[in-house]
Short mmCIF file of the C-alpha atoms (twelve columns), coordinates in Angstrom:
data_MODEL
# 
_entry.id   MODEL 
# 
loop_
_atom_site.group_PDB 
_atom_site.id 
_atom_site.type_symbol 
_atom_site.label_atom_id 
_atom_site.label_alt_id 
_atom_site.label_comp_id 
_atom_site.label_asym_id 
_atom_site.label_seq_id 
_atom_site.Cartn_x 
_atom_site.Cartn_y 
_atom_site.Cartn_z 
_atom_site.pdbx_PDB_model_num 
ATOM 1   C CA . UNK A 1   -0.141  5.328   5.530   1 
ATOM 2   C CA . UNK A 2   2.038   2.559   6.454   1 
ATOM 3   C CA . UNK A 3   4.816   1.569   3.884   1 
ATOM 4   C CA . UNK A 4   6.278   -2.207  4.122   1 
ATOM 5   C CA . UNK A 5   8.825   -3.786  2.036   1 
ATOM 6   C CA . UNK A 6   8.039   -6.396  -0.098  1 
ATOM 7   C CA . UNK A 7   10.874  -8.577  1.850   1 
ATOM 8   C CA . UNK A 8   8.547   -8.092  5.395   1 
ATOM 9   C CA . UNK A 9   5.433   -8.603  3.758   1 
ATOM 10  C CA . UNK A 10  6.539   -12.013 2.605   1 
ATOM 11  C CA . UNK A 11  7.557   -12.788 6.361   1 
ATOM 12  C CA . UNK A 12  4.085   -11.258 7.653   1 
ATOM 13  C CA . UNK A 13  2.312   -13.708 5.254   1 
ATOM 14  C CA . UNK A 14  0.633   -16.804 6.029   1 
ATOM 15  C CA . UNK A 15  -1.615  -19.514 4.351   1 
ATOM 16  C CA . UNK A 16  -5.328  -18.797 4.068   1 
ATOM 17  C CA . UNK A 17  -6.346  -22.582 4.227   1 
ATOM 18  C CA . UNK A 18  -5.893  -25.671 1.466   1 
ATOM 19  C CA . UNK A 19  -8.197  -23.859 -1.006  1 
ATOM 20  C CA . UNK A 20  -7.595  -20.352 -0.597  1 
ATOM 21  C CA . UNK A 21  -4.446  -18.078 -1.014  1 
ATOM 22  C CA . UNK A 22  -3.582  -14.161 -0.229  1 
ATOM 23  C CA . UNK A 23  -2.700  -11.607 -2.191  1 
ATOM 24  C CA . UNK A 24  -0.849  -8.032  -1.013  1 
ATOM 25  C CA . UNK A 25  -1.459  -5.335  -3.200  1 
ATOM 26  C CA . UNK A 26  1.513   -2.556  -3.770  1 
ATOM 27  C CA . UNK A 27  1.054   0.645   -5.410  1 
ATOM 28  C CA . UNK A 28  4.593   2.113   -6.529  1 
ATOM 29  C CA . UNK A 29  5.493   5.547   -8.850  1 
ATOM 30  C CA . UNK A 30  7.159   6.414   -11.911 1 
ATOM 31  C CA . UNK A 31  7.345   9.924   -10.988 1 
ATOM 32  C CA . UNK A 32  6.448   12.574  -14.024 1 
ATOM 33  C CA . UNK A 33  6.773   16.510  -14.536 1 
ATOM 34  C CA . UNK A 34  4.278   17.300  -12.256 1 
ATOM 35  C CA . UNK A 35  3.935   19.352  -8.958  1 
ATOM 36  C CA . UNK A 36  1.156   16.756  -7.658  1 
ATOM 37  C CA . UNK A 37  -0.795  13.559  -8.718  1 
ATOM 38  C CA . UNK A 38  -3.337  12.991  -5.788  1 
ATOM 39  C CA . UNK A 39  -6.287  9.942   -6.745  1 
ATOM 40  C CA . UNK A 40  -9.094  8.246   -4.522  1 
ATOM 41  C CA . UNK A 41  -9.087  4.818   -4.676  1 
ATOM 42  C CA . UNK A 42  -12.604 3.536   -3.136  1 
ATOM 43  C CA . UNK A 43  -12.525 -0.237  -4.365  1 
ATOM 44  C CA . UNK A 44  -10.177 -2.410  -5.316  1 
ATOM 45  C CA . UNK A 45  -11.177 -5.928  -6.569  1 
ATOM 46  C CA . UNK A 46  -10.057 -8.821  -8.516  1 
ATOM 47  C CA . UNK A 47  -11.417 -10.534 -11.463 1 
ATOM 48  C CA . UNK A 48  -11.174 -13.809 -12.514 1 
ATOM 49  C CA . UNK A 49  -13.175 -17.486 -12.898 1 
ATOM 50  C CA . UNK A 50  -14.717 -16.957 -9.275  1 
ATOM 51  C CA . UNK A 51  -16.045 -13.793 -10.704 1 
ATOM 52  C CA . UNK A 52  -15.531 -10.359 -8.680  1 
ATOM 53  C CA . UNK A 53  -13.825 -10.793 -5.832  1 
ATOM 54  C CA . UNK A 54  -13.365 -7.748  -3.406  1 
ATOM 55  C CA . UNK A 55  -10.026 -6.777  -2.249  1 
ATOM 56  C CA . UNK A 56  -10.464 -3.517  -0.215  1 
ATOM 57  C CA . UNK A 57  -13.050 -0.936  0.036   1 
ATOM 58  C CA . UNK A 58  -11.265 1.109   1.852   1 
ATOM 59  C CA . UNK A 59  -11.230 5.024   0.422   1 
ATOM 60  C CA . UNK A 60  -7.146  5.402   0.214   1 
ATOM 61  C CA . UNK A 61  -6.239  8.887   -0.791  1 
ATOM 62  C CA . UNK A 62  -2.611  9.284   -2.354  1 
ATOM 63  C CA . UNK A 63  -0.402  11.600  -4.023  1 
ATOM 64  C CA . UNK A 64  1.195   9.255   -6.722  1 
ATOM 65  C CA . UNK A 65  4.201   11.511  -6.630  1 
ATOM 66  C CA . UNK A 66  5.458   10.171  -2.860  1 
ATOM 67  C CA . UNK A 67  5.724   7.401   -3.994  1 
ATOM 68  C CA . UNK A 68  8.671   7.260   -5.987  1 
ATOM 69  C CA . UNK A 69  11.178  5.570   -4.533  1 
ATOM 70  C CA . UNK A 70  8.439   4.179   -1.839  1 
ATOM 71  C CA . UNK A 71  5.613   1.622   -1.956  1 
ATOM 72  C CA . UNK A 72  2.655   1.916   -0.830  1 
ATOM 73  C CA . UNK A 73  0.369   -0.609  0.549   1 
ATOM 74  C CA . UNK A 74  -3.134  -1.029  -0.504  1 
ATOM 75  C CA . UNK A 75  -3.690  -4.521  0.182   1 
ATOM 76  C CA . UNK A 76  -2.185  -6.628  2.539   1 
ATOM 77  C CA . UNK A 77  -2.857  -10.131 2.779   1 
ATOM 78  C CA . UNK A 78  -6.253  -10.297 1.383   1 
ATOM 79  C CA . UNK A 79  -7.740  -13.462 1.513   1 
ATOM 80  C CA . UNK A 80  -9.116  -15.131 -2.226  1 
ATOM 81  C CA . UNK A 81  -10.080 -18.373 -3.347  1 
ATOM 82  C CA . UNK A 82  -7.450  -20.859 -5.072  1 
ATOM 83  C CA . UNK A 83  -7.710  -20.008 -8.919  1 
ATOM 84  C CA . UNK A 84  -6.752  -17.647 -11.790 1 
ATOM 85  C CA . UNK A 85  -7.401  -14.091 -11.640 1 
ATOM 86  C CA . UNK A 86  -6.978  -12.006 -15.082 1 
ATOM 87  C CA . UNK A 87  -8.270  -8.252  -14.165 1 
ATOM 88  C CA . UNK A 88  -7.481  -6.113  -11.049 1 
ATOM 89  C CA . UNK A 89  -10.169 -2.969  -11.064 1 
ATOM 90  C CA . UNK A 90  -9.444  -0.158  -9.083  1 
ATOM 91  C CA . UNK A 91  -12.770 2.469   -8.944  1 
ATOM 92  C CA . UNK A 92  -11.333 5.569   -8.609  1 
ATOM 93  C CA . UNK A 93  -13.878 8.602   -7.247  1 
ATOM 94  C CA . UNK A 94  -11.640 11.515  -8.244  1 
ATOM 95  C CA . UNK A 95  -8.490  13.468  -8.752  1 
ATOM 96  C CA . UNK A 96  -6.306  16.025  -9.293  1 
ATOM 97  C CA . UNK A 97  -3.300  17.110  -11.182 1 
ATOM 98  C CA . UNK A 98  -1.366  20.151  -10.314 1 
ATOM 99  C CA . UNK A 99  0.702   21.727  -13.118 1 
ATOM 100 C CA . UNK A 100 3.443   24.393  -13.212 1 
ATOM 101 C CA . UNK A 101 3.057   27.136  -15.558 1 
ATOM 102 C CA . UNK A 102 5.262   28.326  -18.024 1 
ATOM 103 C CA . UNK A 103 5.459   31.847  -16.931 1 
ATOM 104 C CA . UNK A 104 5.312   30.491  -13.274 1 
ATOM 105 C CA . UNK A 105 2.854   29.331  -10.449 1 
ATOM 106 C CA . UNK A 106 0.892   26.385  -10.850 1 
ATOM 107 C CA . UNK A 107 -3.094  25.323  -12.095 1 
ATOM 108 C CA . UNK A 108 -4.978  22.717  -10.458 1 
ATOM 109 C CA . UNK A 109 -6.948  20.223  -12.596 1 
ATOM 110 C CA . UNK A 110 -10.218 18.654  -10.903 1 
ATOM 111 C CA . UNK A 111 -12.100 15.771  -11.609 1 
ATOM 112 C CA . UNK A 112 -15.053 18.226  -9.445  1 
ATOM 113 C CA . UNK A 113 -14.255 21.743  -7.613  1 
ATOM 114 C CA . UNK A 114 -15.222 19.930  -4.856  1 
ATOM 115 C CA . UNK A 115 -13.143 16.633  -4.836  1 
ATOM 116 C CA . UNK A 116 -12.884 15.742  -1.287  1 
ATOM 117 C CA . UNK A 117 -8.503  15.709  -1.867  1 
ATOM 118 C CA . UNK A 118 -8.104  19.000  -3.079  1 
ATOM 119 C CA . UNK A 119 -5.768  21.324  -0.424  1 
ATOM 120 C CA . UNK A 120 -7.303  23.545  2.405   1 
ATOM 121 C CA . UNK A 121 -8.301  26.710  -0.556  1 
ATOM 122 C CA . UNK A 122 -7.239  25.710  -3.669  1 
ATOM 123 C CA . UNK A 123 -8.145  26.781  -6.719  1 
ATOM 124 C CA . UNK A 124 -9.340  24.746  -9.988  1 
ATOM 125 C CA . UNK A 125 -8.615  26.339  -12.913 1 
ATOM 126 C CA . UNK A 126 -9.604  23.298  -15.158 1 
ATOM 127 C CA . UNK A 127 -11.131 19.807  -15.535 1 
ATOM 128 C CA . UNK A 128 -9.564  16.767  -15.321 1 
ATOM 129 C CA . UNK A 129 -11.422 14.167  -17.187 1 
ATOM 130 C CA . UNK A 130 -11.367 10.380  -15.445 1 
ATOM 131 C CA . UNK A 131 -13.810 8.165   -17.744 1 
ATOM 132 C CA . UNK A 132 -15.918 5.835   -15.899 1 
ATOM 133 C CA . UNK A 133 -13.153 5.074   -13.492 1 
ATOM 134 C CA . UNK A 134 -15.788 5.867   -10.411 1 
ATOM 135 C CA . UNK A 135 -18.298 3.133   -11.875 1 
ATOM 136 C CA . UNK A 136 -17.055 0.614   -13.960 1 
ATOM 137 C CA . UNK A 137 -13.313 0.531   -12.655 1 
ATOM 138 C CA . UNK A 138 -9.966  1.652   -13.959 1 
ATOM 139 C CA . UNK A 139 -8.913  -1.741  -15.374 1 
ATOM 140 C CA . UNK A 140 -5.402  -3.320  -15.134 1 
ATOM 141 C CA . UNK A 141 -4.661  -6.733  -17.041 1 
ATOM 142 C CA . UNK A 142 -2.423  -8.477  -14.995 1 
ATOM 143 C CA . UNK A 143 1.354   -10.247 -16.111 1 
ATOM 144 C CA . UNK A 144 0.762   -12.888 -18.721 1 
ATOM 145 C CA . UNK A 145 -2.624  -12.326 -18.319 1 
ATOM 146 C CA . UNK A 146 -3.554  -14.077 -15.228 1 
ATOM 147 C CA . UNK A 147 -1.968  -14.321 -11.706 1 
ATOM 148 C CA . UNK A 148 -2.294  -17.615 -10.551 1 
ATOM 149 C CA . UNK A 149 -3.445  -17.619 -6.568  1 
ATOM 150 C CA . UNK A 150 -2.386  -21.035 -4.414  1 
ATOM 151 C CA . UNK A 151 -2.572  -21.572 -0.799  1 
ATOM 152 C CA . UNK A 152 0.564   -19.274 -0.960  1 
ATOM 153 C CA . UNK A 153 0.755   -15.911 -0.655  1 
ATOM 154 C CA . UNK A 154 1.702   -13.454 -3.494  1 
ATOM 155 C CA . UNK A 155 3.194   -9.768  -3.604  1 
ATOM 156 C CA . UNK A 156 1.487   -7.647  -7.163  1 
ATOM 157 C CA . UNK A 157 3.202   -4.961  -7.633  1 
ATOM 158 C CA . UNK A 158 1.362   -1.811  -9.485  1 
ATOM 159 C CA . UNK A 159 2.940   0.942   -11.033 1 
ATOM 160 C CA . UNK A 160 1.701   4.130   -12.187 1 
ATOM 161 C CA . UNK A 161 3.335   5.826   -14.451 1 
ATOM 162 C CA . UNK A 162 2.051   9.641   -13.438 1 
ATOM 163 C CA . UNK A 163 4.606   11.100  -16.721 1 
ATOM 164 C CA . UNK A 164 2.443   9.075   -19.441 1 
ATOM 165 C CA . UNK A 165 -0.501  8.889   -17.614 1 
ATOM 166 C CA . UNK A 166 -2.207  12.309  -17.725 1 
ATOM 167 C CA . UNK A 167 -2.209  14.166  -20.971 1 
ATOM 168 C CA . UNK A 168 -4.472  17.277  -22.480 1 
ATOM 169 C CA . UNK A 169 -7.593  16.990  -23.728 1 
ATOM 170 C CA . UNK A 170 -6.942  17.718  -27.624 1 
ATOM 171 C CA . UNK A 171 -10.965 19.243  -27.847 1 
ATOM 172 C CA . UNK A 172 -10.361 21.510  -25.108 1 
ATOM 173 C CA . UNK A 173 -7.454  23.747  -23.956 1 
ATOM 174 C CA . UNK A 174 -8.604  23.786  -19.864 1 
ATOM 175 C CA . UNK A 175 -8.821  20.138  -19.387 1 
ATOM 176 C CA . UNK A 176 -6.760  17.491  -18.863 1 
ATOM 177 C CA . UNK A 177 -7.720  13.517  -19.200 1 
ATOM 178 C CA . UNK A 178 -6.150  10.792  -16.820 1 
ATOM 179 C CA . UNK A 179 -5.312  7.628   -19.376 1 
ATOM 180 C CA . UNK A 180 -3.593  5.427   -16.864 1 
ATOM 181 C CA . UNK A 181 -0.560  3.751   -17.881 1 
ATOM 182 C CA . UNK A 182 0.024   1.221   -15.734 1 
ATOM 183 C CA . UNK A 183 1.623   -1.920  -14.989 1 
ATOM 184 C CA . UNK A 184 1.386   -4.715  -13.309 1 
ATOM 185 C CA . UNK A 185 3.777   -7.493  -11.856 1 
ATOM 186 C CA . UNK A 186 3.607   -10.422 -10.483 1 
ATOM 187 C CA . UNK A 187 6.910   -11.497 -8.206  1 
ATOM 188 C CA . UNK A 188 7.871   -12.296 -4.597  1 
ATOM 189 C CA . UNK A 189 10.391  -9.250  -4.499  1 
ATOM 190 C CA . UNK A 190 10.700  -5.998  -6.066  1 
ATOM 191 C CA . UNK A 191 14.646  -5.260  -6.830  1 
ATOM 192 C CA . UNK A 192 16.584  -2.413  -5.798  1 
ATOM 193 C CA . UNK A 193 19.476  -0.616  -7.737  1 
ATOM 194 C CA . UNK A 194 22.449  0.705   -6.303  1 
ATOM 195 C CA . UNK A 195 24.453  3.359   -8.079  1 
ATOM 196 C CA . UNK A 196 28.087  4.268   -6.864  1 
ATOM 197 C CA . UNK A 197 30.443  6.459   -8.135  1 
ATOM 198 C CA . UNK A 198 34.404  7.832   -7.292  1 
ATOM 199 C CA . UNK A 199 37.620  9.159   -8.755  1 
ATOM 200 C CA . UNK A 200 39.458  7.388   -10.591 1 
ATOM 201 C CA . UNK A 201 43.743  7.210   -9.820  1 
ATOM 202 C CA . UNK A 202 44.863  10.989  -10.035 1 
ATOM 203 C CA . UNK A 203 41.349  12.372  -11.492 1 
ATOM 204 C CA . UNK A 204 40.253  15.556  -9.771  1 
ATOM 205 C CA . UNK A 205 37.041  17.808  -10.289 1 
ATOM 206 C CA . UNK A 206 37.144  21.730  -11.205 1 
ATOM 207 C CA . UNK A 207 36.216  24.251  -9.481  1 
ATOM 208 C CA . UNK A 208 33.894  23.677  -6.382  1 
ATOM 209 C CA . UNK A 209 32.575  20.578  -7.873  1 
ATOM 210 C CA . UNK A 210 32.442  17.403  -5.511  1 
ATOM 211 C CA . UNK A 211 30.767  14.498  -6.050  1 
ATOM 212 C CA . UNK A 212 27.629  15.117  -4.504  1 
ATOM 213 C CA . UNK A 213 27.112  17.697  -7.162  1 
ATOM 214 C CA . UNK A 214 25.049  15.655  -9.163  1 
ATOM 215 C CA . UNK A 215 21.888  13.090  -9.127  1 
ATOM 216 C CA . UNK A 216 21.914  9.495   -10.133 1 
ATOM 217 C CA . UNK A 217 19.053  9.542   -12.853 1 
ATOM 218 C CA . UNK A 218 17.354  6.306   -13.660 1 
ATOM 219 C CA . UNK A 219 15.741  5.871   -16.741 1 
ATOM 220 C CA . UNK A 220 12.776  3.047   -17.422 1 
ATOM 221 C CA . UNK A 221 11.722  1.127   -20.449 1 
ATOM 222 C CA . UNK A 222 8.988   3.880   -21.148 1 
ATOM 223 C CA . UNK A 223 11.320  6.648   -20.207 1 
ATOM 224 C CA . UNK A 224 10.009  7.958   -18.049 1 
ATOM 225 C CA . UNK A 225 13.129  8.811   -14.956 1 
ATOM 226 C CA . UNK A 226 13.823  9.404   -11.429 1 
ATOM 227 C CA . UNK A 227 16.713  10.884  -9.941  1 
ATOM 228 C CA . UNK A 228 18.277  10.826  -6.494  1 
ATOM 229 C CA . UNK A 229 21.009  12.880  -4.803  1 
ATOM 230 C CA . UNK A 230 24.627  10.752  -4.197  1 
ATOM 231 C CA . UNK A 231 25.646  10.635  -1.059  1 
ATOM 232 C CA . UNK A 232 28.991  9.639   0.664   1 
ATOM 233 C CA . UNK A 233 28.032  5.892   1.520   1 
ATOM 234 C CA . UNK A 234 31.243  5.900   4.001   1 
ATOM 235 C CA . UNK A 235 32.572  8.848   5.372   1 
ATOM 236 C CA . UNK A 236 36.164  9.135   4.296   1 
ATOM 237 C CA . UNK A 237 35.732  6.163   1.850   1 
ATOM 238 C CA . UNK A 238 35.969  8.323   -1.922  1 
ATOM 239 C CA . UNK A 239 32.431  6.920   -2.684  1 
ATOM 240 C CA . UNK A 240 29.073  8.249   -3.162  1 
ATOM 241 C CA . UNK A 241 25.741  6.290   -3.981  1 
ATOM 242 C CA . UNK A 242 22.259  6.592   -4.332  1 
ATOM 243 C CA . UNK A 243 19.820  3.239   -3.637  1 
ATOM 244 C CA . UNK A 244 16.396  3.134   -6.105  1 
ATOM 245 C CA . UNK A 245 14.015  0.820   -4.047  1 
ATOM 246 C CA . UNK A 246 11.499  -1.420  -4.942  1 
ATOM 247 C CA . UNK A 247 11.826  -0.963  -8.639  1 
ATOM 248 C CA . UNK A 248 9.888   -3.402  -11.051 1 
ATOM 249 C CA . UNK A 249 12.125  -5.986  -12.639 1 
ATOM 250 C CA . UNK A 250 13.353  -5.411  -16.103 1 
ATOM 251 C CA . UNK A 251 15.725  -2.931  -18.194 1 
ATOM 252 C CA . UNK A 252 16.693  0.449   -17.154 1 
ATOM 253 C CA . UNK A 253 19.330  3.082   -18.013 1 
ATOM 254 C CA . UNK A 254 21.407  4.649   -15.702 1 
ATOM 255 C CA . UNK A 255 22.809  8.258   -16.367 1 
ATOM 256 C CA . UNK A 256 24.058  11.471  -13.772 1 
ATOM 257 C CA . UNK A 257 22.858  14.978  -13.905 1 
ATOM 258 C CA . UNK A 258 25.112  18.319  -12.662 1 
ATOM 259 C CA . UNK A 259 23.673  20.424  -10.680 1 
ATOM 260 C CA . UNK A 260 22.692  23.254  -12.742 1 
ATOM 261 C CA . UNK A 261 24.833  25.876  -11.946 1 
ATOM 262 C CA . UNK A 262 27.515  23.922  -13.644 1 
ATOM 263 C CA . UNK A 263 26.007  22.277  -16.300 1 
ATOM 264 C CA . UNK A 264 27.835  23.071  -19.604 1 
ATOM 265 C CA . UNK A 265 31.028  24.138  -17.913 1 
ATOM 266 C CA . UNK A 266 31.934  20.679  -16.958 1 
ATOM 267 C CA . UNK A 267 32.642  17.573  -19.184 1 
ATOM 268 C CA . UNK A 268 32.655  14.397  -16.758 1 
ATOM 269 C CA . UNK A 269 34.202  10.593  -18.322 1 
ATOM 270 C CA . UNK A 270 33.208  7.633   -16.468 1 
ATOM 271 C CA . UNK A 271 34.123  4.166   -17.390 1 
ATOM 272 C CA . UNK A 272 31.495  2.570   -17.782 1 
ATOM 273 C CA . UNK A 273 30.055  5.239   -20.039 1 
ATOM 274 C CA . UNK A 274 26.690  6.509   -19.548 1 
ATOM 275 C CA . UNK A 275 23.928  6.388   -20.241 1 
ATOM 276 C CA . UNK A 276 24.527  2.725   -18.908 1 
ATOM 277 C CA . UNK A 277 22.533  -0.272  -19.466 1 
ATOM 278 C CA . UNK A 278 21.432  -2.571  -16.028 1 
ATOM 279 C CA . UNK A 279 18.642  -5.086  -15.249 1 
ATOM 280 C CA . UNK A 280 17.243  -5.304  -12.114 1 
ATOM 281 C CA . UNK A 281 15.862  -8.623  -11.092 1 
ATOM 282 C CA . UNK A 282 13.351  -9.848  -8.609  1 
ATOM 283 C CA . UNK A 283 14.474  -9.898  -5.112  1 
ATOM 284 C CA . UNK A 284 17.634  -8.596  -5.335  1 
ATOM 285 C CA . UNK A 285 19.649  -5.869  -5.042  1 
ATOM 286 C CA . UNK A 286 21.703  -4.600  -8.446  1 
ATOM 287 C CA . UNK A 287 24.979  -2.699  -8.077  1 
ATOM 288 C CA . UNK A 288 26.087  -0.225  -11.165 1 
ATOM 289 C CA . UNK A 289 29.449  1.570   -10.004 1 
ATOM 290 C CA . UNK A 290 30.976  3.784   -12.126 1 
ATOM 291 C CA . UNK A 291 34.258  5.612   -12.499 1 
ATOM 292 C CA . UNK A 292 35.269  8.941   -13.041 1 
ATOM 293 C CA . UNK A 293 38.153  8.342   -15.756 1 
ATOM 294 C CA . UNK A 294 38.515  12.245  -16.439 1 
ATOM 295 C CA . UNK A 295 36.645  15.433  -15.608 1 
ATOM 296 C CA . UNK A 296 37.542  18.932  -17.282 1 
# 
């Protein structure tokens, strides 16, 4: 599937005449403890005083767990009448959910044994319960509760949250039940976040620790986190960074994990302390660079 930024889908755009606008559609990822998060979306439309307007129906199969740190386009520039829209609906035909097991492997949840995006052999060991989602629509209430469409073009960010969005089935032990948590915002640009981090004056690490001996973990307002590798963003240069793309505006936490292998035999300082409060705005890129103030 092809991925766009938000930043080249605005440039793409055009108007749609005086009394229509368009609308791209992006799917992004929160990305949970799972192993895989595959849906099939069949429909998407868009609900509002003009009635049901269709976006797509093209059948887009995705795991929601690529995602993360990627967008996904579902929509682009969709032509819609001039107006306010208060309801996206996505009809979902099925899913699956694979699952590691405690005493290790994985189980596959199914919405049918034979959903269509299951792998090449695989097994379902359980159900995964998607109510009414292939009829009636999974239903997403959009920011403010309406998205105002002009003769200009507008960017909607989704995001699934896959970590608070599938959950077991309290009647029954083998099933699972997908209750989307999802939101949705309306913006010209998504923000990125970029996360540094070097020795301070005459700090150095134990052992064979270096830098890139740890993730950059980013935490969101439901808490549900993402982590990325550091890398050396200059040879030579001391500093290591990790870039979180198209994240949805608001309040996160940043905090770093060891690898572990080393975890609990190193204590690590950085000034400013973490976990570390930032905001990431719309169309812009945030910088959080931290310190290493002592490490023992």
């Amino acid at each position: 599937m092809k991925r766009l930024t938000c930043l080249t889908l605005l440039a793409l755009a055009g108007c749609g005449g005086p009394d229509t606008g368009k609308i791209t559609l992006m799917l992004t990822d929160a990305p949970g403890d799972f192993k895989a998060a595959v849906v099939t979306i069949t429909e998407i439309n868009l609900v509002g005083s003009h009635g049901v307007t269709t976006l797509s129906n093209t059948k887009v199969t995705t795991n929601l767990l690529t995602l993360s740190n990627q967008v996904s386009t579902l929509v682009k520039d969709a032509v819609v009448s001039s107006g306010k829209y208060t309801e996206l609906r996505f009809v979902i035909s099925g899913g699956y959910i694979e699952v590691a097991n405690i005493g290790g492997g994985s189980t596959i949840f199914a919405s049918s044994p034979t959903y269509e995006g299951l792998p090449p052999g695989a097994t379902v060991g359980g159900t995964l319960q998607m109510p009414s989602f292939g009829t009636s629509g999974l239903k997403v209430d959009l920011p403010g509760g309406n998205v105002t469409v002009g003769t200009d073009s507008k960017v909607l960010l989704v995001d699934f949250d896959v970590q608070q969005s599938f959950g077991h089935d309290a009647g029954s032990s083998g099933s699972w039940v997908m209750h989307p948590v999802i939101t949705a915002t309306d913006f010209e640009l998504s923000g990125n976040l970029n996360v540094t981090r070097k020795l301070g004056p005459g700090v150095t690490l134990p052992c064979a620790l270096t830098l890139c001996s740890c993730d950059a973990v980013l935490t969101n307002s439901g808490g549900s986190a993402k982590s990325l590798q550091l890398t050396a963003t200059t040879p030579g240069s001391g500093t290591f960074g990790a870039t979180f793309k198209y994240l949805i505006p608001g309040a996160y936490s940043v905090s770093f994990a060891l690898d572990p292998s080393v975890v609990g035999t190193v204590s690590i300082s950085t000034s400013p302390s973490v976990p570390a409060a930032v905001t990431v705005s719309s169309g812009a890129a945030t910088q959080a660079d931290f310190t290493i103030t002592s490490a023992q």
